[in-house]
SEVOLO-823763 format. One line per field, with one value per atom (N, C-alpha, C): chain; z, y, x; residue number from 1; residue in three letters. Coordinates in steps of 0.001 Angstrom, whole numbers, plus 500000, padded with zeros to 6 digits. Layout:
# SEVOLO-823763
mol: [A/...]
pz: [Z/...]
py: [Y/...]
px: [X/...]
seq: [NUM/...]
type: [Ala/...]
This chain:
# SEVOLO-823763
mol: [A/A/A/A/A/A/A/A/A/A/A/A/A/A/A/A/A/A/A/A/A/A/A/A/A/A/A/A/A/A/A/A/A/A/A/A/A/A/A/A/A/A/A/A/A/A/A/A/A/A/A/A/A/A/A/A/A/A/A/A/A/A/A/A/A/A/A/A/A/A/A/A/A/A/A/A/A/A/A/A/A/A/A/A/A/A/A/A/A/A/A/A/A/A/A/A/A/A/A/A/A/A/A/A/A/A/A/A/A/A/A/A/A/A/A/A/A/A/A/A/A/A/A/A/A/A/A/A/A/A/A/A/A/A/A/A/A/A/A/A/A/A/A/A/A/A/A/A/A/A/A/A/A/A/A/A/A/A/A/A/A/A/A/A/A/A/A/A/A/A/A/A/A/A/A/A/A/A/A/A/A/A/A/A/A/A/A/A/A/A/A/A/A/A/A/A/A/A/A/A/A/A/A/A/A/A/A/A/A/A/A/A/A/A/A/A/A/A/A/A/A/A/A/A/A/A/A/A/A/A/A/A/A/A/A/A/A/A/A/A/A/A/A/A/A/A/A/A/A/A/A/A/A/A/A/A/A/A/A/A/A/A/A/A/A/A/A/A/A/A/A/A/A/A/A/A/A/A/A/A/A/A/A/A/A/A/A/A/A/A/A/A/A/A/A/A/A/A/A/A/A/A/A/A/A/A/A/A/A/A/A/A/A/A/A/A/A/A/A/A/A/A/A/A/A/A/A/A/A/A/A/A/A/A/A/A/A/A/A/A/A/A/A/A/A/A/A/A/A/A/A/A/A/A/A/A/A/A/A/A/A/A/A/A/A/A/A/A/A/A/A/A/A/A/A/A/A/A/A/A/A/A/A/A/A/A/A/A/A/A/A/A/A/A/A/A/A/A/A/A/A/A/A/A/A/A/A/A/A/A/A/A/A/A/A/A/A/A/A/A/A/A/A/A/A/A/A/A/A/A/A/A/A/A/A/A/A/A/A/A/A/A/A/A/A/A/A/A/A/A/A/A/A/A/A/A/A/A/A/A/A/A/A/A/A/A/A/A/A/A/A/A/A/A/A/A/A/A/A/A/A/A/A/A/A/A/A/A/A]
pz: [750821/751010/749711/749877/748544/749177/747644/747854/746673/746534/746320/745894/744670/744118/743744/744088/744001/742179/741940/740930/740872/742146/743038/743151/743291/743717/742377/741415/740286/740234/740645/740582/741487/742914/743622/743712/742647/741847/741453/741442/740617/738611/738222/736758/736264/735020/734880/732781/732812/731309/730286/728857/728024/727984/727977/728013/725996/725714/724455/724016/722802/721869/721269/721551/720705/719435/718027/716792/716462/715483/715407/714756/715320/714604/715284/717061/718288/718919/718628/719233/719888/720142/720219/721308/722204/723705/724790/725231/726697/727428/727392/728539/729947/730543/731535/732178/733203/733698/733925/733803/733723/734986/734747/735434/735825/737066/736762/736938/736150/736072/735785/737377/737530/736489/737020/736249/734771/734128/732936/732976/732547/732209/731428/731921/730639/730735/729120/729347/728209/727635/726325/725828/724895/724314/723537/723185/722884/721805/720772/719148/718675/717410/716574/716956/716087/716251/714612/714632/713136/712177/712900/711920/712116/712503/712475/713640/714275/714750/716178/716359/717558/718869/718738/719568/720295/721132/721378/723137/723379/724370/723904/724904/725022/726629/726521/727515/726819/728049/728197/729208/728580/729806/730230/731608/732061/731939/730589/729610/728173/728558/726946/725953/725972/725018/724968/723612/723933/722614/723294/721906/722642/721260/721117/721206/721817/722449/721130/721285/720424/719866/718407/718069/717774/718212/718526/716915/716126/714917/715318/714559/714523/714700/714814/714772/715751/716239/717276/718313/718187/719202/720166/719581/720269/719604/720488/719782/720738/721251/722289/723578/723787/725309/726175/727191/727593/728732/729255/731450/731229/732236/732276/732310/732141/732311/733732/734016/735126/735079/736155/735803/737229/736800/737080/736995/738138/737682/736124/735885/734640/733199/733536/732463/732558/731566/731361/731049/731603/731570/731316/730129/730441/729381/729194/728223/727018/726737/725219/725290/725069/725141/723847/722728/721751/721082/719934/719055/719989/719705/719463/719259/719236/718488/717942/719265/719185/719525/718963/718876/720229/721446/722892/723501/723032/723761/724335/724676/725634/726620/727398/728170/727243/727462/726655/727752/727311/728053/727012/727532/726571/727312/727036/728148/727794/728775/729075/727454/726572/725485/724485/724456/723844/722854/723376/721944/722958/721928/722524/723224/722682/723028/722704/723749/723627/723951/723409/723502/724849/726126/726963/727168/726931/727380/725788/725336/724245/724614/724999/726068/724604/725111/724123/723995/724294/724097/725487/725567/726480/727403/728912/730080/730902/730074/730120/730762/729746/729886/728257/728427/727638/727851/726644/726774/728039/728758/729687/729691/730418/730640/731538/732517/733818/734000/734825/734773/735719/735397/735785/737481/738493/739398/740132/740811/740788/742780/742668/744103/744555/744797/744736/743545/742357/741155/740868/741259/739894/739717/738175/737961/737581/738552/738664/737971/737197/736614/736395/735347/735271/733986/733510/732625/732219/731047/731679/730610/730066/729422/729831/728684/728727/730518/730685/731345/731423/732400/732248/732391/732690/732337/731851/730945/729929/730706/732201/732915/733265/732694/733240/734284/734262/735274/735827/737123/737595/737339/736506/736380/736913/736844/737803/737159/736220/735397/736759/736304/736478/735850/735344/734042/734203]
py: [760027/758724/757955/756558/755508/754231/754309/753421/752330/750750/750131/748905/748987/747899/746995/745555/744274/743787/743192/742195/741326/740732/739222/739682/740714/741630/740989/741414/741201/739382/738683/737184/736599/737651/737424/738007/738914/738957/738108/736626/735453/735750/734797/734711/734497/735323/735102/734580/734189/733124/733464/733847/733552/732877/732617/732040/731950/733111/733038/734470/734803/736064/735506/737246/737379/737804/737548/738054/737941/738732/739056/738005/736839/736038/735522/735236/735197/736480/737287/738422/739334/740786/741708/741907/743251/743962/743548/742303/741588/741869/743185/744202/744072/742772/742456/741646/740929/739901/738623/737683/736296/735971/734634/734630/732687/732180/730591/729898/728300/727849/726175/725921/724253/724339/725515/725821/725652/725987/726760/728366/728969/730398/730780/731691/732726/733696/734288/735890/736599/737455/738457/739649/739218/740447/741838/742815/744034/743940/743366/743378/742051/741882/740609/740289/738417/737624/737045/736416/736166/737353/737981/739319/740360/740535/742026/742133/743585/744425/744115/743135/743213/742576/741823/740774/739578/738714/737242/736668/735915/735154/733729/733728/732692/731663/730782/729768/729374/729534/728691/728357/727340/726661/727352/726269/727468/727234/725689/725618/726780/727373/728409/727610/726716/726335/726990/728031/729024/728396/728671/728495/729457/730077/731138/730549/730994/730456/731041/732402/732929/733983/734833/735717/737026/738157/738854/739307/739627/740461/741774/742909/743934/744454/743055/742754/742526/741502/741353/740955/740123/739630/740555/741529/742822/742360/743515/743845/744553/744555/744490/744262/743100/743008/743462/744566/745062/744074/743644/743199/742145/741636/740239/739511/738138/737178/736761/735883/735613/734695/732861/732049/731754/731447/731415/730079/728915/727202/726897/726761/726370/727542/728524/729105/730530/731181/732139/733306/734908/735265/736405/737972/739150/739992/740743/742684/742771/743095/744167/745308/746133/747519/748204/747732/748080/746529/747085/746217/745821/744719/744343/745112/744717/745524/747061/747665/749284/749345/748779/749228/749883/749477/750176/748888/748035/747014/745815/744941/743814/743040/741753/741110/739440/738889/737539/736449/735135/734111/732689/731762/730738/730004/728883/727560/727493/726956/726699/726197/725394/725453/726524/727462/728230/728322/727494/727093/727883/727642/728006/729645/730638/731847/732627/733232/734204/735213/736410/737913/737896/738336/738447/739385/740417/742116/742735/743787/744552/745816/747178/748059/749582/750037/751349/751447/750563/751284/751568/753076/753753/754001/753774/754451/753392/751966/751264/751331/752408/752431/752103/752514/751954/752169/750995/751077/750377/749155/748316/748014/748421/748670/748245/747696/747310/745553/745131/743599/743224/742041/741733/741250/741061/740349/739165/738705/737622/737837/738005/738094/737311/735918/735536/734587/734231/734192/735112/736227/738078/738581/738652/739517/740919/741613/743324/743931/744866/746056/747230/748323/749424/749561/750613/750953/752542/753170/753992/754899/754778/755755/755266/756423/756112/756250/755658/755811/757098/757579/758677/760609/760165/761726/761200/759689/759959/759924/759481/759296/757641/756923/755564/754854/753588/753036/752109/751567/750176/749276/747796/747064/746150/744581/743664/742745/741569/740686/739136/738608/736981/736252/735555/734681/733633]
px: [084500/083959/084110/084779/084716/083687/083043/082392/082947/082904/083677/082466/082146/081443/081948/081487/081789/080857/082091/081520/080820/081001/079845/078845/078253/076871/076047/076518/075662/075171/076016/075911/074784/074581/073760/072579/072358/071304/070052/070628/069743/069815/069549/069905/068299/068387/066970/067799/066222/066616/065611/066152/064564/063998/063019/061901/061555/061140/060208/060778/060871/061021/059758/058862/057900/058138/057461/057225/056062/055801/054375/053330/053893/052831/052417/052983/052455/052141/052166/051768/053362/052707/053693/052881/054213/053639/053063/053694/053456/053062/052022/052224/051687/050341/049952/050876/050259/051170/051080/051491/051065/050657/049616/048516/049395/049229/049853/048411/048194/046935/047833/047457/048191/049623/050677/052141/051910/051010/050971/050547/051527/051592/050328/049750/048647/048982/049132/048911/048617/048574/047982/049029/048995/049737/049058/049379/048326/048296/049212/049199/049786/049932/049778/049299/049452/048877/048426/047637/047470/046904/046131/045201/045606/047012/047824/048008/047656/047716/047229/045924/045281/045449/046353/046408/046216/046595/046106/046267/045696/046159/047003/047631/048836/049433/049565/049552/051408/051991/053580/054024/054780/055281/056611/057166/058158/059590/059671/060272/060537/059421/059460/058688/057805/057165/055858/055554/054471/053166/052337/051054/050081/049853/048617/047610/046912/045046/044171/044109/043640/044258/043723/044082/043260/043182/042003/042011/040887/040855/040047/040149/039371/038215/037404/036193/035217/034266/033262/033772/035172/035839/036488/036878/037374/038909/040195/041174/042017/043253/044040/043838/043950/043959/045191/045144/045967/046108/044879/044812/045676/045909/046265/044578/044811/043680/043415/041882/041734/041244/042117/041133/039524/039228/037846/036937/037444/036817/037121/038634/039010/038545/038012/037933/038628/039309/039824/039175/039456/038476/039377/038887/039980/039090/039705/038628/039913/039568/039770/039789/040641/040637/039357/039954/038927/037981/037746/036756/035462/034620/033470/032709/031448/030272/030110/030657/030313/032017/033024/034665/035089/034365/035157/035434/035615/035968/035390/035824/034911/035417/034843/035076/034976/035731/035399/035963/035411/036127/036577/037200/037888/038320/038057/038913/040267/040745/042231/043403/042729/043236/043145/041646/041920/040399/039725/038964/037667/036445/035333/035058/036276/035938/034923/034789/033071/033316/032719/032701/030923/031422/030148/029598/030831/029614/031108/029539/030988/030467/031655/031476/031320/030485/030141/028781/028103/026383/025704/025932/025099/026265/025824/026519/027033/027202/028003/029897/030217/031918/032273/033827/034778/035648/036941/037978/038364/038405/038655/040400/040759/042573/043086/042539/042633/042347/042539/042231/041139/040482/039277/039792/038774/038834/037758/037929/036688/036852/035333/035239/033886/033775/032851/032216/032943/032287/031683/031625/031682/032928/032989/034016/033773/034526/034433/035730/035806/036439/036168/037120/036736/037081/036612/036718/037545/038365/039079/038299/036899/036121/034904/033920/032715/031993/030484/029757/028611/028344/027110/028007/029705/029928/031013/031545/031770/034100/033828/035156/035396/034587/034712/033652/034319/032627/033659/032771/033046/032299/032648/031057/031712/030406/030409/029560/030135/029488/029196/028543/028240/028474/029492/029444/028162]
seq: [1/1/1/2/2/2/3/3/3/4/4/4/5/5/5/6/6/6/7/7/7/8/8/8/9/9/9/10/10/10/11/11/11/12/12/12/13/13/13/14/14/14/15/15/15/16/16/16/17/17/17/18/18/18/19/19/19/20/20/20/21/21/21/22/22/22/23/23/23/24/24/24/25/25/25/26/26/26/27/27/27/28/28/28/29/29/29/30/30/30/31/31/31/32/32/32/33/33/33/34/34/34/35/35/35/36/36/36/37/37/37/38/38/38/39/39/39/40/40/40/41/41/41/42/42/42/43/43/43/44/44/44/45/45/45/46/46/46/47/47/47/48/48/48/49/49/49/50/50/50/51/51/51/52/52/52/53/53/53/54/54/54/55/55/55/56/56/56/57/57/57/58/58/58/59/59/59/60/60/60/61/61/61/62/62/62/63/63/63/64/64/64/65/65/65/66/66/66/67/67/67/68/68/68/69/69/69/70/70/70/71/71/71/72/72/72/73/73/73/74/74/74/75/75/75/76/76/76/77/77/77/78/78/78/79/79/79/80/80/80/81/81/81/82/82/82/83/83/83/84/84/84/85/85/85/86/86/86/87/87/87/88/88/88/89/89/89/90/90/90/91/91/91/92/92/92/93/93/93/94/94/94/95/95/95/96/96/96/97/97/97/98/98/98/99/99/99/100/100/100/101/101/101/102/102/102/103/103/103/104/104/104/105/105/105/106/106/106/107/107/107/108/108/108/109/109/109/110/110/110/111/111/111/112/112/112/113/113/113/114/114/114/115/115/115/116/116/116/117/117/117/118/118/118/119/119/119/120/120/120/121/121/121/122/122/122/123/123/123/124/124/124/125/125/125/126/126/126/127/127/127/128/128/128/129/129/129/130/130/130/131/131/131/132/132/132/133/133/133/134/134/134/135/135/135/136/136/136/137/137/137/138/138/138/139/139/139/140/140/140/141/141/141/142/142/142/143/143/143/144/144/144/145/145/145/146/146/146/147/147/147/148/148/148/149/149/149/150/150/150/151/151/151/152/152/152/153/153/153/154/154/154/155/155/155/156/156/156/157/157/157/158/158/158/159/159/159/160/160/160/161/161/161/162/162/162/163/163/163]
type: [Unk/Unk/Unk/Unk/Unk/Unk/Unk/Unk/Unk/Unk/Unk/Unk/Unk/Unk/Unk/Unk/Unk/Unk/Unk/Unk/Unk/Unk/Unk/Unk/Unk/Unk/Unk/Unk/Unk/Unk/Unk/Unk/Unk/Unk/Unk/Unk/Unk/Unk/Unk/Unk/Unk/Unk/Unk/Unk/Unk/Unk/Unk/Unk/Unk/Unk/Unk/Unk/Unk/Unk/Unk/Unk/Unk/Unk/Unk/Unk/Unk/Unk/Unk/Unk/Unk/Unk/Unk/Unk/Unk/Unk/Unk/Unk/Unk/Unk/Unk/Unk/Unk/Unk/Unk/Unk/Unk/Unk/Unk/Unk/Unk/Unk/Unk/Unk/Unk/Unk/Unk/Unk/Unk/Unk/Unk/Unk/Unk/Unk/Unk/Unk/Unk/Unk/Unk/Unk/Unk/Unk/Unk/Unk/Unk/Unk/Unk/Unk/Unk/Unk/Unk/Unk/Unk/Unk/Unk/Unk/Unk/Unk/Unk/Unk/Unk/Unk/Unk/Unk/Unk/Unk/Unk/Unk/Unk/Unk/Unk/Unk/Unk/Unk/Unk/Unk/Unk/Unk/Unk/Unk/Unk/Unk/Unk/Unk/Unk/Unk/Unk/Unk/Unk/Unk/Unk/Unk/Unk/Unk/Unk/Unk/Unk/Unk/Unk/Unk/Unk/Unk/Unk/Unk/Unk/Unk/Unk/Unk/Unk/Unk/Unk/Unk/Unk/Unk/Unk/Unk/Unk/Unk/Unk/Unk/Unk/Unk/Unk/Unk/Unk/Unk/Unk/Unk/Unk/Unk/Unk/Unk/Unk/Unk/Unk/Unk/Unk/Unk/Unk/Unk/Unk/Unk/Unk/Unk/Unk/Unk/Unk/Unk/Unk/Unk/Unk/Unk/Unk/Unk/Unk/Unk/Unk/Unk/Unk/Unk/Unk/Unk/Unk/Unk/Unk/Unk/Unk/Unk/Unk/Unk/Unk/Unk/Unk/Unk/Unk/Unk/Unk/Unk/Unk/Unk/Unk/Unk/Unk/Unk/Unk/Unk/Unk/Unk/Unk/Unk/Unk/Unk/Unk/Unk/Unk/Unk/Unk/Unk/Unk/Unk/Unk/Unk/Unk/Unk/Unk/Unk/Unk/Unk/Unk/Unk/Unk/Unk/Unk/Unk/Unk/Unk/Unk/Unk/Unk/Unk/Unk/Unk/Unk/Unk/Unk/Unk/Unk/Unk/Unk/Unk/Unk/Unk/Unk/Unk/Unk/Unk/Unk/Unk/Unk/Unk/Unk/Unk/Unk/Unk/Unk/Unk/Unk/Unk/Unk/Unk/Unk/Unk/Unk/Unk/Unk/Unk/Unk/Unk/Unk/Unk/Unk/Unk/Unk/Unk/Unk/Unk/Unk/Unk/Unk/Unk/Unk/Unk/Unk/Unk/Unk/Unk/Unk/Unk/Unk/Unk/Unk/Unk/Unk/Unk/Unk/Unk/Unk/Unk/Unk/Unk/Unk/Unk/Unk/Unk/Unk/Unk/Unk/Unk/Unk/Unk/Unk/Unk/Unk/Unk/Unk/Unk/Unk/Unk/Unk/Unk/Unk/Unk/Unk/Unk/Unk/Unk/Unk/Unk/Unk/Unk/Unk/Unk/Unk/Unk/Unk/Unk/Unk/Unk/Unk/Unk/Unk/Unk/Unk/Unk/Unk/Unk/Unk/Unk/Unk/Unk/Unk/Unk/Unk/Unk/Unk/Unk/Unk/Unk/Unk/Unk/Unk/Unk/Unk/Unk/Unk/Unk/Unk/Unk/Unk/Unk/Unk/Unk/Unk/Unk/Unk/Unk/Unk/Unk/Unk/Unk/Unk/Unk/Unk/Unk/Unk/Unk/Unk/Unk/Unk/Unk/Unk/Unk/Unk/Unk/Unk/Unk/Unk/Unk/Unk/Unk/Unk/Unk/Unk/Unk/Unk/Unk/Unk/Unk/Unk/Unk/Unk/Unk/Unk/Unk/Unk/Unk/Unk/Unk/Unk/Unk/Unk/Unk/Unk/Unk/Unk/Unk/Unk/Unk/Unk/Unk/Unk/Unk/Unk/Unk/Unk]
């Protein structure tokens, strides 16, 4: 049996285009997935950003014009966001794998430009959870997740905030 591949195959494929090359001053490791909010792009990267290592959210267009929202530091704010984001009546909403308070992570939110971000739950004290890896969902105005540590044996939790 021959089988007989066409060159046209690949053409009918569809063409896909860069958009944006990350460097680390917008952030590294794209790794969730973009979220659309009235055809502006959101999404988070797991590292850079301005304070190294931790990472940021970012809004682009589908021109490739990208600006960082925020930039996570090591600190209370927390520090890689793996999920993708979620919007939620104009506000943006997503976890941190690590940092805030007790360094397992958090949930924060930030309006659509970027400004006014808040750390709402920071995950490590008690039987809470940690380490949030997964992306938030909104069912109702609550957003529910999991967590891929922590809780009462120490395997993860499901929680369920109200903003």
């Amino acid at each position: 049996m021959h089988i007989k591949v066409r060159a046209r195959a690949r053409a009918r494929c569809g063409g896909k285009r860069l958009r944006h090359d990350f460097d680390d001053s917008d952030g590294y490791y794209p790794a969730a997935s973009l979220i659309n909010v009235n055809g502006t792009l959101y999404g988070t990267t797991e590292g850079g950003g301005d304070y190294g290592p931790y990472g940021t959210a970012f809004s682009i267009t589908t021109s490739g014009s990208l600006t960082t929202l925020h930039s996570f530091g090591s600190g209370a704010d927390g520090s890689s966001p793996w999920a993708p984001l979620v919007d939620l009546r104009g506000t943006l909403y997503g976890t941190t794998a690590g940092g805030g308070a007790h360094g397992k992570g958090t949930i924060f939110s930030m309006n659509l430009t970027g400004t006014d971000e808040k750390v709402l739950h920071s995950f490590g004290h008690g039987s809470d959870g940690a380490t949030p890896l997964a992306g938030l969902i909104d069912v109702k105005g609550t957003l529910y997740g999991t967590t891929a540590a922590g809780g009462k044996y120490g395997d993860g939790t499901v929680f369920a905030l109200t903003p």
